[in-house]
C-alpha positions, 0 to 999 in steps of 0.5 A, a space after each residue: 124200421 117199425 111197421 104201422 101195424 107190425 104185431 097185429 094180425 088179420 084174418 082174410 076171409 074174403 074173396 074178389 077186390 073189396 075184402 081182399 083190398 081191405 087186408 092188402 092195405 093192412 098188411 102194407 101198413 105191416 100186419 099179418 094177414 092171413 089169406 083164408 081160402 077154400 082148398 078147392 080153387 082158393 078166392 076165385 080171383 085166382 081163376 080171373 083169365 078164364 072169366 073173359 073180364 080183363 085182358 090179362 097177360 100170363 100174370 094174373 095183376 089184379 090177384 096180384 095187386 089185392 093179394 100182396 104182403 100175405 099168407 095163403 091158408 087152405 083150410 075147408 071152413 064148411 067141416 067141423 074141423 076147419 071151423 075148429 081150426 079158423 075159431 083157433 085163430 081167432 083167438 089169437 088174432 087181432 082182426 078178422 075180415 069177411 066179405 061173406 054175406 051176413 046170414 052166411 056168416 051166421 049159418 057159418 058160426 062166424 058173425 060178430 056175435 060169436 066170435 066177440 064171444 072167443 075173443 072179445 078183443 076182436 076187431 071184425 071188419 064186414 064188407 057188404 054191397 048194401 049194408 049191414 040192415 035193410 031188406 038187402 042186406 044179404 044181397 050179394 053186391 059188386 062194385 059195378 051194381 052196388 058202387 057204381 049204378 046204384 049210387 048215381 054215379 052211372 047216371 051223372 056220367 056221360 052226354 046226354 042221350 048216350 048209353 050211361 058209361 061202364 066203370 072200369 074193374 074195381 074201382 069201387 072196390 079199390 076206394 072201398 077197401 082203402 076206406 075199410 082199412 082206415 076204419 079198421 085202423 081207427 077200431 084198433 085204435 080205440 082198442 088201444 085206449 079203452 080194450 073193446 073190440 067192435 064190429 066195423 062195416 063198409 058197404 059198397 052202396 054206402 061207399 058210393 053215396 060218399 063219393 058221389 056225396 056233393 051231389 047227393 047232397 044238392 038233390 037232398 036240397 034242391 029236389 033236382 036229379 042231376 044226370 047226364 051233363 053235356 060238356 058242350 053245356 059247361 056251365 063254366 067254360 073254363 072248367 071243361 075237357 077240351 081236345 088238341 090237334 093231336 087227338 089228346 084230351 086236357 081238363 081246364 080246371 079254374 073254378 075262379 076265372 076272373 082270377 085266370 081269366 087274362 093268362 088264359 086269353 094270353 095262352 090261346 093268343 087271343 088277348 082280344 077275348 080278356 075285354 069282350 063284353 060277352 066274356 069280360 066277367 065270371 057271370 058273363 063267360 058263364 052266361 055265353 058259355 056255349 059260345 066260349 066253348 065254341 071258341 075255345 074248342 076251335 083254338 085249342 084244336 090247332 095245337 098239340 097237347 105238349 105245346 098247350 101244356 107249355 104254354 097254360 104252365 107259363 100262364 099260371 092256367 090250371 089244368 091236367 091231362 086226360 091220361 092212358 092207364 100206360 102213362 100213369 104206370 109212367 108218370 114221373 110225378 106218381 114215381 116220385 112219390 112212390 104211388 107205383 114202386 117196385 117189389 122183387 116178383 118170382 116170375 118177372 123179377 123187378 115189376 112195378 106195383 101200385 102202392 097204398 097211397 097213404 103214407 107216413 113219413 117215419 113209419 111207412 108201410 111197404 110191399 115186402 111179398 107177392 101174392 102167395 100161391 093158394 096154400 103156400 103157408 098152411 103148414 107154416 101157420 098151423 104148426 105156429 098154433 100149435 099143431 103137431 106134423 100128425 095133426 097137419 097130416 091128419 087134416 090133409 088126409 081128411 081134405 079138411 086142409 090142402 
């Protein structure tokens, strides 16, 4: 079966979750992606466990996760020769991806403008925190600052008058990446009709303001901030978390309650509710919504979320459990779609894996490798371009390649 992307190849000059997220996507869509790392360690990634930011098992998951389907090449870009050796790539390449900061790029002779020059049919990808222009555009950004802080979404999440909530790792750069792999996707597609290679950027800000877009945009057009929201405070009581007797959470999700108004009454046994006059419209169960809230903490505090979840499923009440990363590793409806699949892993053997969830019915994409080691394919792309063993020894010798 054909590939999406088979016969394209990508050059991976990133590190950390974004950039490497980016070429992981793209190389589950069938291109070859070629991981660019420094001899001296690799993408720092791969040192993770010791930074004491995840709990991590004796397989390093995340490296894992951003590092499927690709060729580790350990070549020292800073000397003349790696730089000569990464510019012949590119001249055979189809897209370069990067996450170094701009004026990096240009000390390092590799920003758009000179490598359009060796391949004008190049489609360079930039990752940034803050964008391509500005005055912090060479800012060195993270999705915890960059995506989640400065966006608002920080500040919307939470009660009122608690510590604004971290995020969990990589979230940002996860939604960034998938993002950035459909740009990349649509620049090769202009290639294809017309022969122009571009420049192609996602910045982790930029990122951030989408997702938090609604609300960003009801604070361009009402002048009002739109923080912290008390889920006590619901302004629709039916669109609101809820805890049951076991301790487990769910989110009622009925944005048109006349609509499931009567079902909802009949899950909760309480039919004298669907006629109250404090409740018997939209407006009204929103104007005492406090009040509804109070009721419908109290009620669904006498039931186990299994049997809430039977009884708003025979009521037609729209809803959904709060779930534990655990459960969704599990969840028979992600399984069946193929959100977590299986690939053949050297150490575990057969493991699950999160998988790209764009998905096309007769060209699908598919997770063929792991993660590679730092250097596993040097000497096999290296003799692909041309180079004899002599030249690959010579590089070793001289450190410029691992």
């Amino acid at each position: 079966m054909v590939l999406p992307l088979e016969g394209i190849r990508v050059l991976d000059l990133t590190q950390w979750v974004f950039g490497p997220t980016t070429a992981a996507v793209l190389g589950d869509w069938g291109a070859e992606v070629i991981h660019v790392e420094d001899p001296n360690g690799g993408d720092p990634m791969r040192g993770l466990q010791s930074m004491s930011v995840i709990s991590m098992s004796d397989i390093n998951f995340p490296f894992e996760l951003c590092n499927r389907n690709k060729k580790s090449l350990a070549v020292d870009i800073n000397c003349e020769q790696g730089h000569r050796v990464l510019c012949g790539l590119i001249e055979k390449s189809d897209v370069f991806v990067s996450s170094l900061r701009k004026n990096v790029l240009e000390r390092a002779r590799l920003d758009y403008s000179t490598l359009s020059a060796i391949n004008p049919r190049l489609i360079f990808a930039h990752v940034s925190g803050y964008g391509e222009e500005g005055p912090e555009q060479n800012r060195a950004g993270y999705d915890y600052a960059a995506f989640w802080a400065r966006t608002g979404l920080m500040a919307s999440q939470g009660e009122p008058g608690t510590p604004p909530p971290p995020q969990r790792n990589g979230w940002g750069d996860q939604i960034s990446g998938l993002s950035l792999a459909g740009g990349i996707a649509l620049a090769l597609f202009v290639r294809e009709r017309t022969g122009i290679g571009q420049q192609v950027s996602l910045s982790l800000l930029g990122s951030g303001i989408w997702m938090g877009g609604c609300l960003v945009q009801g604070a361009l057009a009402t002048g009002e901030a739109f923080s912290q929201l008390s889920r006590k405070a619901a302004g629709n009581p039916l669109f609101n978390t809820y805890e049951t007797s076991d301790g487990r959470w769910l989110q009622i999700i009925s944005l048109q309650t006349d609509r499931y108004w009567p079902g909802f009454c009949k899950a909760l046994e309480r039919p004298d509710l669907e006629d109250d006059p404090r409740f018997d419209s939209h407006e009204k169960r929103c104007a005492n919504n406090t009040v509804l809230i109070s009721i419908i903490d109290e009620a669904l505090s006498n039931r186990t979320l299994t049997d809430w979840a039977n009884r708003f499923d025979e009521n037609g009440v729209l809803w959904g459990p709060v779930q534990t990363y655990l459960e969704v590793a599990n969840d028979p409806q992600a399984l069946a779609n193929g959100y977590i699949t299986e690939v053949e892993h050297p150490v575990l053997g057969r493991a699950g894996m999160v998988a790209s969830p764009i998905q096309l019915n007769k060209t699908p994409g598919s997770i063929r490798s792991t993660a590679p080691e730092l250097g596993q394919h040097t000497e096999e792309i290296l003799l692909d371009s041309g180079y004899s063993w002599e030249d690959i020894g010579r590089l070793k010798d001289e450190r410029v390649i691992l």
